[in-house]
C-alpha positions as a Markdown table, in Angstrom:
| # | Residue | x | y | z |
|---|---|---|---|---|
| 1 | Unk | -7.5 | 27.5 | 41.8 |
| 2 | Unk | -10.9 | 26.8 | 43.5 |
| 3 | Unk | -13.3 | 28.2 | 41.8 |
| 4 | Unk | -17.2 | 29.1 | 42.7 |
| 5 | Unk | -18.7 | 25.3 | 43.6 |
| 6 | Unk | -15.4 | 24.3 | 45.5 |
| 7 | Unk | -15.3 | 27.1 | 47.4 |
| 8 | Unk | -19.5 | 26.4 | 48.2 |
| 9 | Unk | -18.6 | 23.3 | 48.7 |
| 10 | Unk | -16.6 | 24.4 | 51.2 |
| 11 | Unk | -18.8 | 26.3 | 52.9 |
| 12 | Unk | -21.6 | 23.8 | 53.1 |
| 13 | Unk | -19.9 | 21.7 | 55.0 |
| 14 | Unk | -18.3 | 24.6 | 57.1 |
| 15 | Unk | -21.6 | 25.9 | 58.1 |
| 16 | Unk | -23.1 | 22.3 | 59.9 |
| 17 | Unk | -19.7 | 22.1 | 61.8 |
| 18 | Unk | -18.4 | 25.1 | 62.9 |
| 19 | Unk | -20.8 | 28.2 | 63.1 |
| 20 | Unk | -21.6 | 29.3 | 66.5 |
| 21 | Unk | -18.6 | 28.0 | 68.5 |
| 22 | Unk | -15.7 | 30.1 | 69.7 |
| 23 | Unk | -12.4 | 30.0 | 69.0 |
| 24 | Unk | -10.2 | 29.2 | 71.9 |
| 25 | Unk | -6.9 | 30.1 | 70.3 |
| 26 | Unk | -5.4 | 30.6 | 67.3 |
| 27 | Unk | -1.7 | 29.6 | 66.0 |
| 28 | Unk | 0.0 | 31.2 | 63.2 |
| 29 | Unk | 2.8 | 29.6 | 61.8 |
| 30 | Unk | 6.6 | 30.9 | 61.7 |
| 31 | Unk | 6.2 | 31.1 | 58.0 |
| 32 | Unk | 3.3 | 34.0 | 58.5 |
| 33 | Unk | 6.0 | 35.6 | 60.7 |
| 34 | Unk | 8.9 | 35.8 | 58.4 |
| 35 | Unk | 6.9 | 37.1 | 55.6 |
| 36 | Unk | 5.4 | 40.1 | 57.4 |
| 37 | Unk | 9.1 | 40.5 | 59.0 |
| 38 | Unk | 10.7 | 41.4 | 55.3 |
| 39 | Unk | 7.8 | 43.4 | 54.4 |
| 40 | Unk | 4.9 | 41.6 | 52.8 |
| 41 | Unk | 1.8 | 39.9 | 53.9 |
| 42 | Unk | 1.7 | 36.0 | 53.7 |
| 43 | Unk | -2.2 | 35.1 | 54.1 |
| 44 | Unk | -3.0 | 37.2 | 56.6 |
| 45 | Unk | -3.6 | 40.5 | 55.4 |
| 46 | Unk | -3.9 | 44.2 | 56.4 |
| 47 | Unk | -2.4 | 43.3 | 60.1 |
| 48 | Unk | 0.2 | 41.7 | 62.2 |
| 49 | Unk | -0.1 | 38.5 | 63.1 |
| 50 | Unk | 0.0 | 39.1 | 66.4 |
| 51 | Unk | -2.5 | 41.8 | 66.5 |
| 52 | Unk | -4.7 | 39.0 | 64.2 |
| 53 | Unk | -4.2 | 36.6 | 67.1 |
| 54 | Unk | -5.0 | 39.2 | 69.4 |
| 55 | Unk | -8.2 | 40.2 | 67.8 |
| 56 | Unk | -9.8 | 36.9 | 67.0 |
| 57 | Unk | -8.4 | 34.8 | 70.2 |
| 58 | Unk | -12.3 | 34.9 | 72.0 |
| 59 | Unk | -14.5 | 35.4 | 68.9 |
| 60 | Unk | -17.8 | 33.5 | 67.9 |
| 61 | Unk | -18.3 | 32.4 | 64.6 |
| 62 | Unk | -21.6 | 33.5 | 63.8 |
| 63 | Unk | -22.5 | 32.7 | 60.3 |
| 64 | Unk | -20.4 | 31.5 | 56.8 |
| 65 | Unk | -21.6 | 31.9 | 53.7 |
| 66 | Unk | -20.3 | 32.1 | 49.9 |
| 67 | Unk | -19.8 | 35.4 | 47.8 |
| 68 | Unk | -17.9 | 34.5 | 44.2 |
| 69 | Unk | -15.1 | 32.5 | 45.5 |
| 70 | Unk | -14.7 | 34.5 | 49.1 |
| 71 | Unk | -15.6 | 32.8 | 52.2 |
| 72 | Unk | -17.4 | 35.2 | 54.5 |
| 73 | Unk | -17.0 | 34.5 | 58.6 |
| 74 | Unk | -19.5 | 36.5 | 60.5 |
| 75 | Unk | -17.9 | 37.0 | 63.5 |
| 76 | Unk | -18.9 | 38.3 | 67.4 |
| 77 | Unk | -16.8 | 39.1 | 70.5 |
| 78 | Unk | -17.8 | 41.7 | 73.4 |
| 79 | Unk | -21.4 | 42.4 | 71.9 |
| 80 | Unk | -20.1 | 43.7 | 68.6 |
| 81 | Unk | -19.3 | 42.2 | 65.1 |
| 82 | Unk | -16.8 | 41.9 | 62.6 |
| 83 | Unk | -16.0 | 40.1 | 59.1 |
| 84 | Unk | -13.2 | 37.5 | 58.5 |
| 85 | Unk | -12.9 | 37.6 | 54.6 |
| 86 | Unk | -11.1 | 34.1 | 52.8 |
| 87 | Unk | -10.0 | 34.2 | 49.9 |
| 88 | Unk | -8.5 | 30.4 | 48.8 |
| 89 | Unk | -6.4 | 31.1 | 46.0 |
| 90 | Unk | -4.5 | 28.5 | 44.4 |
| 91 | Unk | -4.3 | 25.7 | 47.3 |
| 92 | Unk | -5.8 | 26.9 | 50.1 |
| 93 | Unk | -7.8 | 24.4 | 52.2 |
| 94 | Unk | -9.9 | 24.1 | 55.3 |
| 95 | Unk | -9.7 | 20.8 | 57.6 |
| 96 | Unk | -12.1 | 20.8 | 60.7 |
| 97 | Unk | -10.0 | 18.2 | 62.4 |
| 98 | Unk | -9.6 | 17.1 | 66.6 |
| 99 | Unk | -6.0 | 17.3 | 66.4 |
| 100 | Unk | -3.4 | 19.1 | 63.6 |
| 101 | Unk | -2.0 | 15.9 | 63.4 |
| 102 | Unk | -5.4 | 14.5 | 61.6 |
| 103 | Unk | -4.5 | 16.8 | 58.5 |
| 104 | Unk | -2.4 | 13.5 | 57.2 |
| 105 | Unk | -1.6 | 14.6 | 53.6 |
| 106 | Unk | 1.9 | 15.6 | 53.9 |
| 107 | Unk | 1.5 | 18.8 | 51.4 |
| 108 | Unk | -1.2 | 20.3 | 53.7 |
| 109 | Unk | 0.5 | 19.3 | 56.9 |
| 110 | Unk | 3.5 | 20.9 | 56.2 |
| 111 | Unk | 1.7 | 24.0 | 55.2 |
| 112 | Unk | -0.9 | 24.8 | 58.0 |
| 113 | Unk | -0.6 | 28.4 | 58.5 |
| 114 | Unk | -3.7 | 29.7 | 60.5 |
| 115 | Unk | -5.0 | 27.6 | 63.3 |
| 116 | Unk | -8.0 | 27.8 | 64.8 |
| 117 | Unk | -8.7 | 25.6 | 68.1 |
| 118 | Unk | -12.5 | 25.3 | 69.1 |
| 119 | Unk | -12.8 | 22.8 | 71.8 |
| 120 | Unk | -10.1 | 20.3 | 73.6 |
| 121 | Unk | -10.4 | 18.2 | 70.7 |
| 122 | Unk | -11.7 | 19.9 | 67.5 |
| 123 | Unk | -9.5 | 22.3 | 65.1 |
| 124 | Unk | -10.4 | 24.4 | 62.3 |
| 125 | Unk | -7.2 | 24.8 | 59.9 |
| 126 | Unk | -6.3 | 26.9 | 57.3 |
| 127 | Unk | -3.4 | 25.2 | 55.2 |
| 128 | Unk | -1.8 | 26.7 | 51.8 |
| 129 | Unk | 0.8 | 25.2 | 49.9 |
| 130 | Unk | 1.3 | 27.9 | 47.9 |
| 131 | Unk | 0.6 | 30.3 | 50.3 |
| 132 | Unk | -1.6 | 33.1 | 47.7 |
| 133 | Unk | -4.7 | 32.7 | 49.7 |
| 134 | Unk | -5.9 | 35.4 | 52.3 |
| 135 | Unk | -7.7 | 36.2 | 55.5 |
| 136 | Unk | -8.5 | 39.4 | 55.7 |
| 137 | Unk | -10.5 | 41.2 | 59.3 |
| 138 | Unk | -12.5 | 43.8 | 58.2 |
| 139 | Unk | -15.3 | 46.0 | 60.1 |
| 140 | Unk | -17.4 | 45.7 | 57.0 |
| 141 | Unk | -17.3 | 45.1 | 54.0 |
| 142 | Unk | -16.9 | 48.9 | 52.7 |
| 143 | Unk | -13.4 | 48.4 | 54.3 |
| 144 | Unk | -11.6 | 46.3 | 51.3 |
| 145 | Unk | -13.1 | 48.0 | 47.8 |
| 146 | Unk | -12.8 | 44.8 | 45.4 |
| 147 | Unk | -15.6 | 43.1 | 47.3 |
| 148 | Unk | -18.2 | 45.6 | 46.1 |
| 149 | Unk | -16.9 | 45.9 | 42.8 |
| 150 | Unk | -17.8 | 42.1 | 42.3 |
| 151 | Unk | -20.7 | 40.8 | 40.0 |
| 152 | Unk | -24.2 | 39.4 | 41.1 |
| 153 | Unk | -23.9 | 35.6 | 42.0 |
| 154 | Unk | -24.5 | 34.0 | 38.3 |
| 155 | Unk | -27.8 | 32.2 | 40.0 |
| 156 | Unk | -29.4 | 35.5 | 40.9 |
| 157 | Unk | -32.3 | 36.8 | 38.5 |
| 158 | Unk | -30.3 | 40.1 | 37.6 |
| 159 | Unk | -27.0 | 38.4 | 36.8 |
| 160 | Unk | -27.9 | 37.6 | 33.2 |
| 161 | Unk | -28.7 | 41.1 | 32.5 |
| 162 | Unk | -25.8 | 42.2 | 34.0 |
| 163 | Unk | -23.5 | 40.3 | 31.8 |
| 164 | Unk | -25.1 | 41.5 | 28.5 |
| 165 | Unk | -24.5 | 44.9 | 30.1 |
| 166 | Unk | -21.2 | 44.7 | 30.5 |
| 167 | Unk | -20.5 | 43.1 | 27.4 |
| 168 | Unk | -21.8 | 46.0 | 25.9 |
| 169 | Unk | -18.9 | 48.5 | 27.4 |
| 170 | Unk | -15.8 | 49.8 | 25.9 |
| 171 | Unk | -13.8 | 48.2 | 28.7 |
| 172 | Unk | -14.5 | 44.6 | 27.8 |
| 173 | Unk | -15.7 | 44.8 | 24.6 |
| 174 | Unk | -13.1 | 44.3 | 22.3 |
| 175 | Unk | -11.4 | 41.8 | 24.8 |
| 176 | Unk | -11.4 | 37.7 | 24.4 |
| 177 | Unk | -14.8 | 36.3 | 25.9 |
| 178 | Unk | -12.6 | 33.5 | 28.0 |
| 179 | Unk | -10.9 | 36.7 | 29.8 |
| 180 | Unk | -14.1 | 38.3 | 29.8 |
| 181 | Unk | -15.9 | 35.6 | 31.7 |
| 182 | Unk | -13.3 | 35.3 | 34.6 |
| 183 | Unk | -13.5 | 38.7 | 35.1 |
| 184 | Unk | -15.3 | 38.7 | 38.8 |
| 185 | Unk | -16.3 | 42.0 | 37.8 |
| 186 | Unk | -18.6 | 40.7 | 35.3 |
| 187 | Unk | -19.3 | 37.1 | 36.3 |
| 188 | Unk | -18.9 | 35.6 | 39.8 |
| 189 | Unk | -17.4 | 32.8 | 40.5 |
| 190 | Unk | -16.3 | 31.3 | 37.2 |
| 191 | Unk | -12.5 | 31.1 | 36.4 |
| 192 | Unk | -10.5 | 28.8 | 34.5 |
| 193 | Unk | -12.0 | 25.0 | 34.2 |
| 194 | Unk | -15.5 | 26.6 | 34.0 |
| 195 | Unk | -15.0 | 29.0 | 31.6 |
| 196 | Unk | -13.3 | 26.6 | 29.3 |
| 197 | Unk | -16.0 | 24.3 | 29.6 |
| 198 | Unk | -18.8 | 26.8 | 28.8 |
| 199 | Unk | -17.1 | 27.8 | 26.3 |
| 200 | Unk | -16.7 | 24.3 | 24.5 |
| 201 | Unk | -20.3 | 23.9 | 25.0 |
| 202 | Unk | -21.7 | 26.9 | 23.4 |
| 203 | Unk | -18.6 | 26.3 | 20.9 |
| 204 | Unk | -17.1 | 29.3 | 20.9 |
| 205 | Unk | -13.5 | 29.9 | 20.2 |
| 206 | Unk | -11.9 | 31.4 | 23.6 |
| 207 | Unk | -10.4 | 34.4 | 21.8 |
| 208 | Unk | -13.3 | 35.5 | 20.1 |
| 209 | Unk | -13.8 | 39.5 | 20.4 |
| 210 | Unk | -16.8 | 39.5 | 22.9 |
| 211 | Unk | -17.9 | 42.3 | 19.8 |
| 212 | Unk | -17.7 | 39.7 | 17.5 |
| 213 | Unk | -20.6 | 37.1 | 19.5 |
| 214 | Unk | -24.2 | 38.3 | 18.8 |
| 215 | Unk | -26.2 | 38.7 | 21.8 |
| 216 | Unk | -28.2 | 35.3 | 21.3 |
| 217 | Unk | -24.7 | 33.7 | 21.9 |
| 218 | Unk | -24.0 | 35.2 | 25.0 |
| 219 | Unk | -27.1 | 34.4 | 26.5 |
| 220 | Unk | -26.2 | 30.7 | 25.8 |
| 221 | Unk | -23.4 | 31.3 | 27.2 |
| 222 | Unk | -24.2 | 32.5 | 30.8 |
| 223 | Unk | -26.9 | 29.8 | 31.0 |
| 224 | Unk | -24.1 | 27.4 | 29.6 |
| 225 | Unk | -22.1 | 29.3 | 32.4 |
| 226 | Unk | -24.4 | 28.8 | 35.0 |
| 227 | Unk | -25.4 | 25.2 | 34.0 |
| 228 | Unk | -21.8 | 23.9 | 34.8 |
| 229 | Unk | -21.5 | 25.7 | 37.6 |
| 230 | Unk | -24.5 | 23.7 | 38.9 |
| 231 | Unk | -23.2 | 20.3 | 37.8 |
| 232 | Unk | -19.6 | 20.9 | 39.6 |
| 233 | Unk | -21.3 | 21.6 | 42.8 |
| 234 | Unk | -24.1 | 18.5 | 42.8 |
| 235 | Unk | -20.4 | 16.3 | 42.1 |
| 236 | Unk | -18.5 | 18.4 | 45.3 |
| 237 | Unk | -16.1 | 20.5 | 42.6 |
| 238 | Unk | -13.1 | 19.2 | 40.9 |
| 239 | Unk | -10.2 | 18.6 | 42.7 |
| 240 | Unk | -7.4 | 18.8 | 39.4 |
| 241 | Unk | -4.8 | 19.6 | 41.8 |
| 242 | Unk | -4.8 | 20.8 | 45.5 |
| 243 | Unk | -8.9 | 20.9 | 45.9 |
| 244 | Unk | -10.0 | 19.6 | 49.2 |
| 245 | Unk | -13.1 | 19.9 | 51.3 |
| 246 | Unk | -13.1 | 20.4 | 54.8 |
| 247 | Unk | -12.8 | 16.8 | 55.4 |
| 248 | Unk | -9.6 | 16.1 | 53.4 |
| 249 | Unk | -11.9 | 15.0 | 50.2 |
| 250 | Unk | -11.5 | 15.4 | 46.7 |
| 251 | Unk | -14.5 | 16.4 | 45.0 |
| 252 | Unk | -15.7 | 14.8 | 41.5 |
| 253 | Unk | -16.4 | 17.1 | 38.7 |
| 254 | Unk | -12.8 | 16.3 | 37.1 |
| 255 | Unk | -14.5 | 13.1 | 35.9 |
| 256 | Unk | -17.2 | 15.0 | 34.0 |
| 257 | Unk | -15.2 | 17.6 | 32.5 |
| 258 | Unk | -15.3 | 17.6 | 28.5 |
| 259 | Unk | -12.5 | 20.2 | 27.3 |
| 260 | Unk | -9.9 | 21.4 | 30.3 |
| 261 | Unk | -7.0 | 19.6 | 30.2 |
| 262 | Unk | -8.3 | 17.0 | 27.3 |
| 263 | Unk | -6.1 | 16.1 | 24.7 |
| 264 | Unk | -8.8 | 14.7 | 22.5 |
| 265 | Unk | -12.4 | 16.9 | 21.7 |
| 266 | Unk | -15.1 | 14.0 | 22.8 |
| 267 | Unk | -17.3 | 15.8 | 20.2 |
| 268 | Unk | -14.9 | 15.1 | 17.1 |
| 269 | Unk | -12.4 | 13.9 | 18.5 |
| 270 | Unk | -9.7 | 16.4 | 16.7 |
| 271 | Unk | -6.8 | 17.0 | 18.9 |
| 272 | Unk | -7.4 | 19.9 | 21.4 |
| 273 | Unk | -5.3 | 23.1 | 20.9 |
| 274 | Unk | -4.2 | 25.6 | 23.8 |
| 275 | Unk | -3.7 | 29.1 | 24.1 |
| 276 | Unk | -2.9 | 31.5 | 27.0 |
| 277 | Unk | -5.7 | 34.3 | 27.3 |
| 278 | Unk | -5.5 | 36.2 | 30.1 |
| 279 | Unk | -2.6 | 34.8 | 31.6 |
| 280 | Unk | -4.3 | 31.0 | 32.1 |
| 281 | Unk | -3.7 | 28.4 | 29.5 |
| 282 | Unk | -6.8 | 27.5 | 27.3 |
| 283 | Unk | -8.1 | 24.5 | 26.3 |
| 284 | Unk | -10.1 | 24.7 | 23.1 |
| 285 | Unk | -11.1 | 22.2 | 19.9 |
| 286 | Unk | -9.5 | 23.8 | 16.8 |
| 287 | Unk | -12.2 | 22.5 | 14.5 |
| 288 | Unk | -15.5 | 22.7 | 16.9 |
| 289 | Unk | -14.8 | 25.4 | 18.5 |
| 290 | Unk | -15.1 | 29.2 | 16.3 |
């Protein structure tokens, strides 16, 4: 699943290309159809997908930006505005393309649901292999709850503080720390392969009771936290799977990573152990790791 720097990767490159041009038309695919015909809500969310079309046929696109791992599409048509909310989830991708037929890797080709045409020859597509992403049209923000239950951005001065606060409440205190720390209640942004390698870094095992860390710990911890977060976004993400930028790229942080998916700790070299907390499978060191 993209996770905080893939999805800002994302979004820096989204920005230079597409803000402030209109989208001519828009093409949903049959797929989007036959979901909302037996009763549930493939990607596009809250609406038909005709009265989506509808809707965004004529808007600007004003202004993208990152919050946790949501895209946020400022949008303008007939003097007011509105908020196209993205949420990737497993394998959604964007390609800013002249023609659909430049999306040439066969997975995301075959899976283009939301189509955005800007211009005779430019395309902004939304493809999902998997299909758990959303887009979401909201007046505000206010309109869809989880968005302002969501934690600070880990870089922001009062996230820190925040996360020792929450650690502190009945709610998550007696809980595992690696289901703690992808809660986007309490940080934003990190989920699985960041978690597990913050984790490995400050050497804490990822079932560990958060009441059973001293505060000292978890202030290693979000800076540890925070500090790969960094790093993944300086190498454009990590691209284990279905990770692509907007140009059909994979990013890099998969060559950097110490602990997910290792079979081997690079510290001492024990072999790595796995456990499923919070229903993602947990890559730990049995001997480094307490």
């Amino acid at each position: 699943m993209p996770e905080l720097p893939e999805v800002e990767g994302v979004v820096r490159m989204l920005k230079p290309a597409v803000e402030h041009k209109t989208i001519q038309r828009v093409i949903v695919s049959p797929v989007i159809y036959a979901s909302k015909a037996a009763g549930k809500e493939a990607i596009i969310k809250g609406q038909t997908p005709e009265a989506f079309i509808a809707a965004v046929e004529g808007m600007t696109i004003e202004h993208i930006e990152r919050h946790a791992k949501y895209i946020f599409f400022t949008m303008s048509k007939n003097g007011g505005q509105q908020l196209i909310v993205n949420h990737l989830g497993m394998s959604g991708a964007w390609f800013h393309v002249a023609h659909p037929d430049d999306v040439i890797e066969g997975k995301f080709h075959k899976h283009m649901h939301v189509m955005w045409q800007l211009a005779a020859e430019e395309w902004l597509i939304y493809a999902d292999i998997r299909r758990f992403g959303e887009l979401r049209l909201l007046r505000e923000v206010a309109d869809y709850p989880p968005l302002l239950a969501m934690a600070p951005e880990p870089f922001d001065d009062v996230a820190m503080d925040y996360f020792l606060e929450k650690c502190t409440q009945r709610k998550y205190n007696n809980k595992a720390i690696k289901a703690v720390i992808m809660d986007g209640q309490v940080v934003s942004g990190c989920g699985n392969i960041y978690a597990t390698e913050a984790l490995f870094r400050t050497k804490i095992h990822p079932g560990r009771k958060v009441s059973q860390i001293d505060k000292a710990q978890l202030r290693q911890l979000f800076q540890e936290i925070v500090a790969v977060l960094t790093e993944s976004i300086a190498f454009g993400g990590s691209s284990i799977s279905d990770y692509r930028n907007i140009n059909g790229e994979a990013g890099g942080m998969q060559h950097h990573l110490q602990m997910y998916g290792m079979k081997k700790c690079p510290m001492c070299h024990t072999n790595t152990a796995q456990q499923i907390i919070a229903g993602r499978n947990s890559f730990y060191c049995p001997n480094c790791q307490r």
